[in-house]
C-alpha positions in Angstrom: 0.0 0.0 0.0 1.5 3.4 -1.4 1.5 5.8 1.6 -0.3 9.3 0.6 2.2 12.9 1.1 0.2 15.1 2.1 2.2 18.5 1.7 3.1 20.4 4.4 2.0 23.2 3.4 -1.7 22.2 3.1 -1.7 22.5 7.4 -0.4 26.0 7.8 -3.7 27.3 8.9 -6.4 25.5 10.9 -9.4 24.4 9.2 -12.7 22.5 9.6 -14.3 20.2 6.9 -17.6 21.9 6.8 -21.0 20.3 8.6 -23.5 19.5 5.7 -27.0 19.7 7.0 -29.5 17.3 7.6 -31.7 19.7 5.7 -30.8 21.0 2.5 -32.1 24.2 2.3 -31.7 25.8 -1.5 -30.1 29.6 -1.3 -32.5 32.2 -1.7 -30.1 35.2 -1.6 -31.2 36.3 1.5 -28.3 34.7 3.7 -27.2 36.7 7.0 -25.1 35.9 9.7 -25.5 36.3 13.7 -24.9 40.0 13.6 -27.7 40.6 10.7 -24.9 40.4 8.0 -25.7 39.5 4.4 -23.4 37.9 2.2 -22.4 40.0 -0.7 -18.7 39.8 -1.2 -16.6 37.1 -2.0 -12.7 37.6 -2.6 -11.0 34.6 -4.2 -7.3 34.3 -3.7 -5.8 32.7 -6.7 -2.2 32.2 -5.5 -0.3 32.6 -2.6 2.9 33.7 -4.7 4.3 37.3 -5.2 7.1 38.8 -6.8 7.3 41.7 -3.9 8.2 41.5 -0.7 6.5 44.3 1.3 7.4 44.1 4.5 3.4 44.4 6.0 2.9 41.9 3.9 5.3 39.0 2.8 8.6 40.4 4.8 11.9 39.4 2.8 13.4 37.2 5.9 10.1 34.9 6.1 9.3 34.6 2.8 12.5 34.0 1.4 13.7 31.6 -1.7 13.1 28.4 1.0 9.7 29.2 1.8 7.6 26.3 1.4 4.5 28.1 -1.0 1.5 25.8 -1.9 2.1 23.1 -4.5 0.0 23.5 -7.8 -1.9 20.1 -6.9 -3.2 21.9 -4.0 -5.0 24.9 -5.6 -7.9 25.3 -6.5 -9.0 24.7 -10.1 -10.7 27.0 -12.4 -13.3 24.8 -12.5 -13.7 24.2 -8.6 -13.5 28.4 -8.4 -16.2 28.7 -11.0 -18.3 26.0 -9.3 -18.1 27.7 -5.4 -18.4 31.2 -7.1 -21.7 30.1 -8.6 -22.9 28.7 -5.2 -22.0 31.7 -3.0 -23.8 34.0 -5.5 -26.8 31.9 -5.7 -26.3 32.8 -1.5 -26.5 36.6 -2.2 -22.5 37.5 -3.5 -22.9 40.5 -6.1 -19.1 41.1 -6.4 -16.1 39.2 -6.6 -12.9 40.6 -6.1 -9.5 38.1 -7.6 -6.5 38.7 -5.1 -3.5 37.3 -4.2 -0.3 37.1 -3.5 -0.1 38.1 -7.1 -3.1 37.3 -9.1 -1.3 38.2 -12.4 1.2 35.3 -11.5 -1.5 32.5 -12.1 -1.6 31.3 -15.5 -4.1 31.7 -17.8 -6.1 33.9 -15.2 -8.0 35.3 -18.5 -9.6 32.0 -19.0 -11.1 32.1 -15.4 -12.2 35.9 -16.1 -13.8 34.7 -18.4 -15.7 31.9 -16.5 -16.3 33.6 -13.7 -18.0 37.1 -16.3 -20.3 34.5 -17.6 -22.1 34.0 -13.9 -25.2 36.1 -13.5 -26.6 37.1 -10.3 -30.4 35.3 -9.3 -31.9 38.8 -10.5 -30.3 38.3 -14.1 -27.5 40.8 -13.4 -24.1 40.6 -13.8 -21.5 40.2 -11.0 -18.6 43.5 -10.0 -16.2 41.5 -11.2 -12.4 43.1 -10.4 -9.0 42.3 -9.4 -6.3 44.2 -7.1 -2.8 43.6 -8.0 0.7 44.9 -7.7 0.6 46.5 -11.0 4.1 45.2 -12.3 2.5 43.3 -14.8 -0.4 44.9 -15.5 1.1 47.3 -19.0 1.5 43.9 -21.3 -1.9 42.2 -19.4 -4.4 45.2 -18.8 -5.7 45.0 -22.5 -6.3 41.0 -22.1 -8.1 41.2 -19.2 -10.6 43.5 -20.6 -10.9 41.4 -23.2 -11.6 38.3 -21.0 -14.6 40.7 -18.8 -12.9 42.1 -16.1 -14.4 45.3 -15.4 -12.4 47.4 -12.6 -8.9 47.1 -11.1 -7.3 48.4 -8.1 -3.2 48.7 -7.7 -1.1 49.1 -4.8 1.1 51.5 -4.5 2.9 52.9 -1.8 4.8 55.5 -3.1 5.6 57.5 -5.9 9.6 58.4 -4.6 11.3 56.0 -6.7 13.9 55.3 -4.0 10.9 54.7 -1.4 8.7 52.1 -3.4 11.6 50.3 -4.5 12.4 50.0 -0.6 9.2 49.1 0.9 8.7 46.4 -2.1 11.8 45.2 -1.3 12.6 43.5 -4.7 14.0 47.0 -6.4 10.8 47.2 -8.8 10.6 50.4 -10.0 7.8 52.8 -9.7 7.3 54.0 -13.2 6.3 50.1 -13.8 3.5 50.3 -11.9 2.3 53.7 -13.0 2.6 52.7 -16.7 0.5 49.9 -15.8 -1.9 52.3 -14.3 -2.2 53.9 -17.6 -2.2 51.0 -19.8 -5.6 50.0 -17.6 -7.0 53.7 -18.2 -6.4 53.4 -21.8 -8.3 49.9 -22.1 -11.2 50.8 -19.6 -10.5 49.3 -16.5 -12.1 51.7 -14.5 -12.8 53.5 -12.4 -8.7 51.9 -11.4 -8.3 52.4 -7.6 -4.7 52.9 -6.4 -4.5 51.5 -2.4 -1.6 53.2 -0.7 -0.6 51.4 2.3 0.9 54.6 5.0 3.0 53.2 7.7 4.3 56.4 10.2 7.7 57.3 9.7 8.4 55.1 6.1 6.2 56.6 3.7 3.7 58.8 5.0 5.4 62.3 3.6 4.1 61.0 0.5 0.5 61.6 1.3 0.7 65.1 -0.4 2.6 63.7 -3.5 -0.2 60.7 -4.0 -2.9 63.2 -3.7 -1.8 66.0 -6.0 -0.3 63.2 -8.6 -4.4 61.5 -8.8 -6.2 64.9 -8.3 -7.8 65.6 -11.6 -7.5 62.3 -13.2 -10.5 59.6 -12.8 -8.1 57.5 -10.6 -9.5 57.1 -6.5 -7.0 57.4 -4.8 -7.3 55.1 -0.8 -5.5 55.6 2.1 -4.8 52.4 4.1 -4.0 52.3 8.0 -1.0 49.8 8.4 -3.2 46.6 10.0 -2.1 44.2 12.3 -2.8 41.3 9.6 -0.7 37.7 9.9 1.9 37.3 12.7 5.1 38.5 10.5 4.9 41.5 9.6 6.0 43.1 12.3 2.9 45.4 13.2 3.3 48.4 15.5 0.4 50.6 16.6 2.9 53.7 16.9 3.3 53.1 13.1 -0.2 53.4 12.3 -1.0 56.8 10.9 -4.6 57.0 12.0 -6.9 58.4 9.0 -8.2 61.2 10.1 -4.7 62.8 10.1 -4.2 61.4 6.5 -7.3 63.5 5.8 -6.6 66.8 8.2 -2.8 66.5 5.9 -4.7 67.0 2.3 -7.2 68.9 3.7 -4.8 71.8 4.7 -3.8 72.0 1.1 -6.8 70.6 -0.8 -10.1 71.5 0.9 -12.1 68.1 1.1 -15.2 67.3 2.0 -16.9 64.0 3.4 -19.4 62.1 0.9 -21.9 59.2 1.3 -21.3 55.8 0.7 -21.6 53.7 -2.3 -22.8 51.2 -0.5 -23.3 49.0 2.6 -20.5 47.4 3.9 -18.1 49.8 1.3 -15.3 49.6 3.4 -13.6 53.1 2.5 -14.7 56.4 4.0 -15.0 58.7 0.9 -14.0 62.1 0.6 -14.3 64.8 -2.5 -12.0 67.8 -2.9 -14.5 71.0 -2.6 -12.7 71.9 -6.2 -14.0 69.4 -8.6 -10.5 67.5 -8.2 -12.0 64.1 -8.1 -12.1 61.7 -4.7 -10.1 59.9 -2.5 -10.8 57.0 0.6 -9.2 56.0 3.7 -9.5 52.9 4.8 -9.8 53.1 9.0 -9.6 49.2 9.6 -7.0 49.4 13.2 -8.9 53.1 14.4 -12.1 52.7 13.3 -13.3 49.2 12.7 -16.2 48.7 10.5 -17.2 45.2 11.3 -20.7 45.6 11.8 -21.1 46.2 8.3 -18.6 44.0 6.6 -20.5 41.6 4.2 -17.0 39.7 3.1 -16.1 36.0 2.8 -12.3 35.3 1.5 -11.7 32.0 -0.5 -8.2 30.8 -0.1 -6.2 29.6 -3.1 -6.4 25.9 -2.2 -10.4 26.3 -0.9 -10.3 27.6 2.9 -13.1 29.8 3.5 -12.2 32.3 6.0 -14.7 34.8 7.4 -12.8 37.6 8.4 -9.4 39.2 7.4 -7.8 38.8 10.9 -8.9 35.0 10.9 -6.8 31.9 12.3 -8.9 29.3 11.3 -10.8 28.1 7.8 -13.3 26.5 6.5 -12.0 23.3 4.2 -14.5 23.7 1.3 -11.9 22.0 -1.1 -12.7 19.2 1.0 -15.9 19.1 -0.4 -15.4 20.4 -3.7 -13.0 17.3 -4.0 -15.5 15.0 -2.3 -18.6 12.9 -3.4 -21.0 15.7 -2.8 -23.5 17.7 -4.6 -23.9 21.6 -5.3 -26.9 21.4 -3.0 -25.0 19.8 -0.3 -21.8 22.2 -0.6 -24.3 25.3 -0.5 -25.8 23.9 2.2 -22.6 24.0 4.2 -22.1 27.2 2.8 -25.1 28.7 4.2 -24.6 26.9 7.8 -20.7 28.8 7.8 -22.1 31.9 7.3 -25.6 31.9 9.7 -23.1 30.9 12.6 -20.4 33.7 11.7 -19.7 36.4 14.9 -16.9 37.5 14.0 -15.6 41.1 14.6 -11.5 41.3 15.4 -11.2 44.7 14.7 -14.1 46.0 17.2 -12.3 43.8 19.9 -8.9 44.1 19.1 -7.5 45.4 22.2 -8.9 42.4 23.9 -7.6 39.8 21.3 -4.7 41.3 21.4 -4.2 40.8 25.2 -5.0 37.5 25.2 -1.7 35.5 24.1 -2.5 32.4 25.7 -4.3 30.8 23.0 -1.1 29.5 20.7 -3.1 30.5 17.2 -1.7 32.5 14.5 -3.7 34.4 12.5 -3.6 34.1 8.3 -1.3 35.9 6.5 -2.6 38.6 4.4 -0.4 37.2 1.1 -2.6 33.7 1.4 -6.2 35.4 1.2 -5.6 38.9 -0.3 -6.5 42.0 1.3 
């Protein structure tokens, strides 16, 4: 008898092979959690690879050429993504969102772009379908992925000093890279393109300014993010945290803003509008003011964990499923179960959690189920 490998990295992060019901109730769209929450997001993580190395993310001296990433037998096909996407939108999911690692680094991600833009929405309609990426491959692939149905993209960037961004990416990638590839998804209609700046105190936050004044005018929104305490190596600080309201009170001195509504429930980014017709920009308040009661996300892991909040430590093992004798009914099911017993709220009780160190449990890193 052949002995099975599992590989090792298949049990970096806790996970549960998901109850199926006695009762197999169908979806009906109208899915909520403990806290009232619907389900409407769902971001799918289609690699844990990246070719940064940002050090809130996927630090140099952890991640480095020895790091055991997940083997390709362990991820998720297109076809098992296309088949738990069309379950969790039958449950209510109007948007998916394709992250990493680096999502540009899976092959042939057209191909499931183009699976996943034929899925339609129980009312007929078609899903937000969009992508956030590093943008250093974006200029040769933006005009493909329009092609393939992709209709929005959002790039980090952290920096626009040449000499900073090549620092905090760690890998010496240039700047202009990304900004070309910023422009290559303006020209093919990508839009409107988002551009995530990640401010951590004292590395890169005098380059508030210089973000703001390079995307005022231009149909790019611009988001500020607070440096989050996500994973357990990226060395997280809270006297690095730049809370957003000072990001805002910094533009605002130079460029009068003003605070806007929401585009929706659950939007995660407080907007803002400069009083001058210069366009918009977000921040992004996730360690100063947590909006958990709102959020509406699920996060797919590249080999099929279903994680339920960004500051998680354990998963749900749907590949277990997917790869198991059971029906769509039975997986959507299990689905539904997951989310009607899901409390969770880490950034409302962080202080708490954060005292409490007797537990032994990690939480995920942000690289395995994208931001």
């Amino acid at each position: 008898m052949t002995e099975k490998v599992i590989p090792l990295a298949d049990h970096r992060y806790a996970a549960r092979v998901p109850v199926i019901p006695a009762h197999l109730t169908a979806p009906d769209g109208l899915l909520a959690d403990r806290l009232g929450r619907p389900l409407r997001d769902l971001r799918i993580s289609v690699t844990d690879r990246c070719n940064f190395r940002c050090s809130y993310c996927m630090p140099k001296e952890v991640f480095d050429k020895h790091y055991n990433f997940l083997p390709q037998s362990s991820l998720l096909s297109f076809e098992e993504l296309l088949r738990t996407a069309r379950l969790f939108v039958a449950h209510g999911v109007q948007k998916i969102r394709l992250t990493g690692g680096e999502p540009l680094l899976r092959k042939h991600l057209e191909k499931l772009i183009g699976m996943l833009s034929e899925l339609r929405t129980p009312e007929g309609r078609p899903l937000d379908l969009t992508l956030t990426t590093n943008g250093s491959l974006l200029e040769r692939k933006a005009q493909a992925l329009k092609d393939a149905g992709l209709q929005r993209i959002t790039v980090s960037l952290d920096a626009l000093d040449d000499a900073i961004f090549r620092g905090m990416n760690d890998v010496d990638f240039p700047v202009a890279d990304v900004l070309r590839g910023i422009e290559a998804a303006e020209r093919v209609g990508l839009g409107p393109i988002k551009v995530n700046m990640v401010v951590k105190r004292g590395t890169n936050d005098h380059e508030i300014l210089a973000m703001a004044e390079r995307f005022r005018h231009t149909p790019v929104i611009l988001r500020f993010i607070e440096f989050m305490d996500v994973g357990a190596t990226n060395g997280w600080r809270m006297d690095e945290v730049l809370p957003s309201a000072q990001v805002v009170e910094r533009i605002h001195a130079v460029h009068p803003l003003e605070a806007i509504e929401p585009n929706a429930t659950g939007e995660t980014a407080e907007r803002w509008r400069y009083l001058d017709g210069g366009g918009e920009i977000g921040v992004i308040s996730s360690v100063t003011q947590a909006f958990c009661r709102d959020c509406n996300r699920a996060r797919l892991s590249t080999e099929g964990k279903l994680f339920l909040c960004l500051f998680a430590n354990e998963g749900h093992d749907l590949r277990a499923l997917l790869r198991g004798n059971y029906s769509d009914e039975q997986i959507a099911a299990a689905i539904g179960l997951i989310w009607q017993n899901r409390d969770e709220r880490y950034s409302e009780l962080r202080s708490a959690m954060q005292a409490d160190t007797g537990s032994g449990q990690r939480r995920v890193e942000m690289h395995y189920i994208g931001g």
